[in-house]
N, C-alpha and C positions, 0 to 999 in steps of 0.2 A: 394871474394872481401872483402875489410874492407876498411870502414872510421871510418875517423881521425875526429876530432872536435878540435880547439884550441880556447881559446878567453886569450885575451889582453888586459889589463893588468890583472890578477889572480882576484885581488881585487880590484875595484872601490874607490878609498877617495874619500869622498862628506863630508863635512862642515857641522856640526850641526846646522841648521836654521830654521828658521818657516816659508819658503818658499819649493815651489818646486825647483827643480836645474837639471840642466842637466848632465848625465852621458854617456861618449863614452865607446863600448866596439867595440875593433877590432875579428874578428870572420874568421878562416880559416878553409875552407875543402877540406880535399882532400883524396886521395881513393890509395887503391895497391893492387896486383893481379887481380882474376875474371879472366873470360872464356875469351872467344874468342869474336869479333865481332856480337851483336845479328844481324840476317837479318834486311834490306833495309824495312822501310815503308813509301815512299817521294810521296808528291803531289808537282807537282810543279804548280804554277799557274803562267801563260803569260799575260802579258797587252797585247790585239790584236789589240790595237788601232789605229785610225787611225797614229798617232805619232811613233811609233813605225813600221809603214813599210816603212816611209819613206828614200830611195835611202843614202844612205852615203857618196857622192862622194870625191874624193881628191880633194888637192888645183887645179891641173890642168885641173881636171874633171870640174870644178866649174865656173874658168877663160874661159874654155869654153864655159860654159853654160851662164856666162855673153856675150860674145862678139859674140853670135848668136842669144843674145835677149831674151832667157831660164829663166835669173834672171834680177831684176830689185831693185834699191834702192828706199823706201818708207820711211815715218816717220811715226814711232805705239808709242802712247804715247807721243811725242816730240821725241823721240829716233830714228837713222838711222837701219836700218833691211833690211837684204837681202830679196826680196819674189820672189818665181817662177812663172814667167809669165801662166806656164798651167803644165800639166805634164809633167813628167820626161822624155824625148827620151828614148826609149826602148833600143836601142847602148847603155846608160851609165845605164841604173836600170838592163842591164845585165851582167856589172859587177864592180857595186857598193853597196854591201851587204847591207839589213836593219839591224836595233837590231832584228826584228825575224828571219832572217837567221844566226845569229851568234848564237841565243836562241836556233835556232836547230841545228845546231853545236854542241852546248854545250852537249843537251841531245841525240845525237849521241854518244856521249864521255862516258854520264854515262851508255849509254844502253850497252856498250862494254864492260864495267869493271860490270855490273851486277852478282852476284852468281843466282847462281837455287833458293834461295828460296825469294831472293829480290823482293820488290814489290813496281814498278814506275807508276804513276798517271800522267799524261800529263791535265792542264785543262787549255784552255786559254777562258781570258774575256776583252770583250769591256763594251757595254751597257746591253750583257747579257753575261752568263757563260757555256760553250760549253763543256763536258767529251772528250777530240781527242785520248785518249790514256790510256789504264789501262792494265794490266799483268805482270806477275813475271818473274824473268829470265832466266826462262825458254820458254820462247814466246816470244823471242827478232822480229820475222819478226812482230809482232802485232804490237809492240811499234814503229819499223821504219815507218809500213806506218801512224799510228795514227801523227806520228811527221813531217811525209809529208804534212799533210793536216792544221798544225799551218798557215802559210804564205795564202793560200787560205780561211780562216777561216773570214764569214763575220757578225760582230758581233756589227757593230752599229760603232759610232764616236768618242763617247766618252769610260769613263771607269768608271766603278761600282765595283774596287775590293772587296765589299762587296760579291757579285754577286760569284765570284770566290772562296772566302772565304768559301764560305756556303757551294758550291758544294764542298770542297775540304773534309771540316768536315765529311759531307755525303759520301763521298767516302771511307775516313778512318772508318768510323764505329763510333757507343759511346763506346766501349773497345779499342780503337789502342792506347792503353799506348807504349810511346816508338816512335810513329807515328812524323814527322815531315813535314810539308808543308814552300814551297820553295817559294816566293812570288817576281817576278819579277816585276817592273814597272819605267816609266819613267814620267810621270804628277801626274795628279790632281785626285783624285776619287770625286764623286759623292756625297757621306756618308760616313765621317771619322768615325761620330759617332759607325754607324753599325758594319766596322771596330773592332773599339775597344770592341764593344759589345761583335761580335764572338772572338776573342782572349783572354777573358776571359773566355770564353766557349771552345776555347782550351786548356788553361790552367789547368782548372777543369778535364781535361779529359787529364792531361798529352801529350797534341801535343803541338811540340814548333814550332814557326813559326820563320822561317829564313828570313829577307829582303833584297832585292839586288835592290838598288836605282840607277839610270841611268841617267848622263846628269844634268844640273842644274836648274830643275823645277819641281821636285818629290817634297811631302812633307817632309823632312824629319824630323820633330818632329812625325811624323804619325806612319812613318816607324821602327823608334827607339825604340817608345813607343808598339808596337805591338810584336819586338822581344825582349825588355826586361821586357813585362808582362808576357811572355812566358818561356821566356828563350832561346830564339834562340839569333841567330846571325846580326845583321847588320853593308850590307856592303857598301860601297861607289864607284860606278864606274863612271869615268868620261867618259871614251869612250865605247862606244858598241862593241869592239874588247876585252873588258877585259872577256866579261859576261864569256865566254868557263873555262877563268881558274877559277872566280867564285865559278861557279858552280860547278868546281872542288874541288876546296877549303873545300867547303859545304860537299862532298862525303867523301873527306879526315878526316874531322872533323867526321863525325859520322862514320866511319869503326876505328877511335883512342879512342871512346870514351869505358872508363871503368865503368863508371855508369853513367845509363841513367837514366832521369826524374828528377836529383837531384832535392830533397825540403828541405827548412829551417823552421819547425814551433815552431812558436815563444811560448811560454804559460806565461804568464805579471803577476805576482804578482798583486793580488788587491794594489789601487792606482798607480802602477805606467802605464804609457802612452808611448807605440812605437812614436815618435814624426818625423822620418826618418829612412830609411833604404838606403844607395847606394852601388854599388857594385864599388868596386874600383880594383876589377880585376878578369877577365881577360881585361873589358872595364870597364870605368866607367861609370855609369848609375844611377843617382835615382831610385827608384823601387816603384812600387804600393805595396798593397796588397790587400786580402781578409779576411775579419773575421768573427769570430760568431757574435751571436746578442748582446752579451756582450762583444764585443772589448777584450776581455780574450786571445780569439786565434788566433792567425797570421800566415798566408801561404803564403812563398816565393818560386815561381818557380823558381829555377836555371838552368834547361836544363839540357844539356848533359856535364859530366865531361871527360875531354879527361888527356890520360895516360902523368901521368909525373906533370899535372898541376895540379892548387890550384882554388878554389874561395875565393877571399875575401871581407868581406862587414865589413858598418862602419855601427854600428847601433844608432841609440839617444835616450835614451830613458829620461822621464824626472821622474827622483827620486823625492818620497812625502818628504814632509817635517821632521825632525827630530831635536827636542830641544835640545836633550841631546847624547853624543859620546853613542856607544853599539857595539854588536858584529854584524861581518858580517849577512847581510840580503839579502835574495834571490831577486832580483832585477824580474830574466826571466829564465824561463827553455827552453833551446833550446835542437832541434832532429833535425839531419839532415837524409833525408830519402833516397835512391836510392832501388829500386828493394824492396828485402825483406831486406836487411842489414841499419842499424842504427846506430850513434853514437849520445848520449846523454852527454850536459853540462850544468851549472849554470852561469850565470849573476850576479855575489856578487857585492854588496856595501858596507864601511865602512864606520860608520858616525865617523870619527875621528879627522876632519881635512883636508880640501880640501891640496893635494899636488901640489907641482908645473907641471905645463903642460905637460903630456910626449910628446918628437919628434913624435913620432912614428903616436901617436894619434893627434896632430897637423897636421899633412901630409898630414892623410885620412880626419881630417875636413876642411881643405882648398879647396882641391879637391873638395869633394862633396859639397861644399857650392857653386865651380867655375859651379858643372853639373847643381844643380839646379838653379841658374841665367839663365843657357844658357835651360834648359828646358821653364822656365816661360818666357823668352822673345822669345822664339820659339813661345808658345802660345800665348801671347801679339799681335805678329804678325801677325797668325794666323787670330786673332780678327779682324784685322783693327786697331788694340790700337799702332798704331808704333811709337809715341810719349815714351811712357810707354816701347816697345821693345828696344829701343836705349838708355834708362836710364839704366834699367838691362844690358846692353852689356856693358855700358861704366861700371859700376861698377863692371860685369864678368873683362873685362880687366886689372883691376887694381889689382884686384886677381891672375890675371896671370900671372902679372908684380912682385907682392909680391915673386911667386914663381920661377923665372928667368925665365919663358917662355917670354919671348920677342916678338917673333916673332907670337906666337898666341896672344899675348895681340893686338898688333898692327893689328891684323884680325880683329879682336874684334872691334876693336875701327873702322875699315874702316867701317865696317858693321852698328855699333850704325851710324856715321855719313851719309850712306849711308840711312840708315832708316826717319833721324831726316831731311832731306832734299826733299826724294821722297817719301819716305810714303813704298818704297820697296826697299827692299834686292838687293844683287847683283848676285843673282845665284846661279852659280855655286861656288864663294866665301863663301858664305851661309853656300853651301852644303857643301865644305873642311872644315870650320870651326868647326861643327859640328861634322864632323867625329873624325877631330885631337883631339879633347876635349876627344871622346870618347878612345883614346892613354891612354892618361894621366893616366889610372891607371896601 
């Protein structure tokens, strides 16, 4: 295998000043040849919650359950809501699948397409986190009954994906470089914080965490932020009959993948400052990072690169000041890492004269200016601050608008208004918006 490293434009112009100023570099990687598909190391982790078993019926299924006194209309909030009088009639929860019988459906699916030396982890959690299923694929009867007993699995009412997280860590080992956990859910967890704690402690340990968000009450600033600290994927499903292809999707993605684990570590010239990093494709994403004690050195998880594709990110960094024109100066030495293979390049700046604005690098900072609005009024929101969420939305909008999206701007704008009025979001609107943003690169 070989990677590529390119960065955009060669050389930086920066303006001779007695300030700092900012500097965009566009940054592509991508990979050719390498072996063959390294084996399967998936945990998946199930929300068992109560939310998640519940009956999915059709519209007719439902019209019945009204007109036999099954369902009734309430007001939660001020707002009209269907609620079921008691349980489900056993006639219709026997055949009206929940999202965990679709969830085992799904890993029905992957336990068929398994190689001999694949190795699938089954962990579902409620209020606590349950091992149902572990072996390679070569003990496929192990894995179908351990996936039997998902749907029977009683583990409390609510959800602690912390809980799940942990075990799943634990299960992969501290060496499963290459390892990736599958993170299904459809509400609210318990402790986001914790969350994000363990997915940086995946990170470090090379697991990328994949998310597959369900329905329009997940978090998904939560979700996003977990698979793009990682380096995984997230995805967006509206209905519980998508989860099967999903988690197909997810299978497909790591047997295409030509190097695994990609990292990007940054190394900053004294005085100058990483001041953003987004990933503007394959999804667009703000990105975190980690560094030494001296802010010197920066590590970006990128995941798994898949055959054919690129990654690209906008980086900012902010250039020290310079009185006087001189020659190029090393801004950042970046290494892009996968496996044992490496490409290395330079970050230049000239101080010669600020140039006019390239398209290119206009493009990616529009973009990334639109992710991070919709990241911080994610969080705004989060807070309770929905005053503050709906000002970032309207101002994401108008950036959307700049860039002819139309039709997300006006998302956008339902949502800020949406917020400025109830104090909450709309859902599943929300949750579409969110995702589309993440198109955009």
């Amino acid at each position: 295998m070989t990677l590529h490293l390119a960065i955009y434009p060669p050389i930086i112009d920066l303006a001779p000043c007695a300030e700092a100023q900012v500097a965009y570099a566009l940054v592509t990687i991508g990979a050719e040849g390498g072996a063959g598909p390294a084996p399967l190391n998936w945990v998946v982790v199930a929300d068992a919650s109560r939310s998640m078993r519940i009956p999915i019926v059709s519209e007719e299924q439902f019209r019945d359950l009204v007109r036999d006194g099954g369902a009734h209309e309430v007001l939660v909030d001020g707002l009209p809501v269907w609620q079921l009088a008691g349980p489900v009639p056993e006639a219709v929860r026997a055949v009206a699948p929940s999202a965990l019988d679709h969830t085992a459906r799904a890993l029905h699916n992957v336990v068929e397409r398994l190689e001999r030396d694949d190795r699938l982890c089954l962990v579902a959690c409620a209020e606590r986190a349950l091992r149902l299923a572990s072996g390679s694929g070569a003990r496929r009867d192990d894995l179908v009954a351990g996936i039997a007993a998902l749907r029977a699995a009683q583990l409390g009412e609510e959800t602690d994906l912390a809980a799940g997280m942990r075990l799943a860590l634990d299960e992969l080992g501290p060496t499963a470089r290459g390892g990736r956990i599958v993170l299904l859910t459809d509400g609210f967890t318990r402790d986001p914080e914790a969350c994000i704690a363990l997915a940086r402690v995946a990170a470090a340990r090379g697991v990328s965490v994949s998310t597959l968000g369900l329905g329009g009450e997940f978090q998904d600033e939560l979700l996003t932020r977990l698979a793009d600290l990682t380096g995984g994927r997230a995805t967006f499903l509206r209905r519980a009959e998508q989860i099967p292809a999903a988690v197909s999707a997810e299978l497909d993605a790591a047997r295409g993948a030509v190097a695994r684990t990609l990292t990007l570590e940054i190394r900053l010239t004294r005085s100058v400052t990483l001041r953003h990093a987004t990933r503007l494709a394959p999804d667009l994403a703000p990105l975190e990072w980690e560094s030494d004690s001296d802010a010197r050195s920066i590590r970006l998880p990128l995941g798994d690169l898949e055959r054919g594709a690129a990654v690209r990110l906008l980086l900012e960094f902010l250039a020290p000041p310079a009185p006087a024109a001189g020659a190029p100066m090393r801004l950042a030495a970046l290494t892009a890492l996968a496996s044992a293979v490496r490409a290395s390049a330079d970050v230049l700046g000239r101080y010669a004269g600020a140039a006019a604005p390239d398209p290119l690098v206009l493009a990616g900072a529009g973009r990334a200016s639109i992710a991070r609005l919709q990241r911080r009024a994610a969080a705004a929101a989060a807070s309770g601050d929905a005053a503050s969420a709906a000002r970032l939305l309207q101002t994401a909008a108008a950036r959307l608008r700049d860039l002819g999206e139309r039709d997300l701007a006006l998302a956008a704008l339902r949502e800020a208004e949406a917020l400025a009025a109830t104090g909450r979001d709309t859902g599943l609107g929300a949750r579409e918006l969110t995702y589309a943003t993440r198109r955009l690169g």
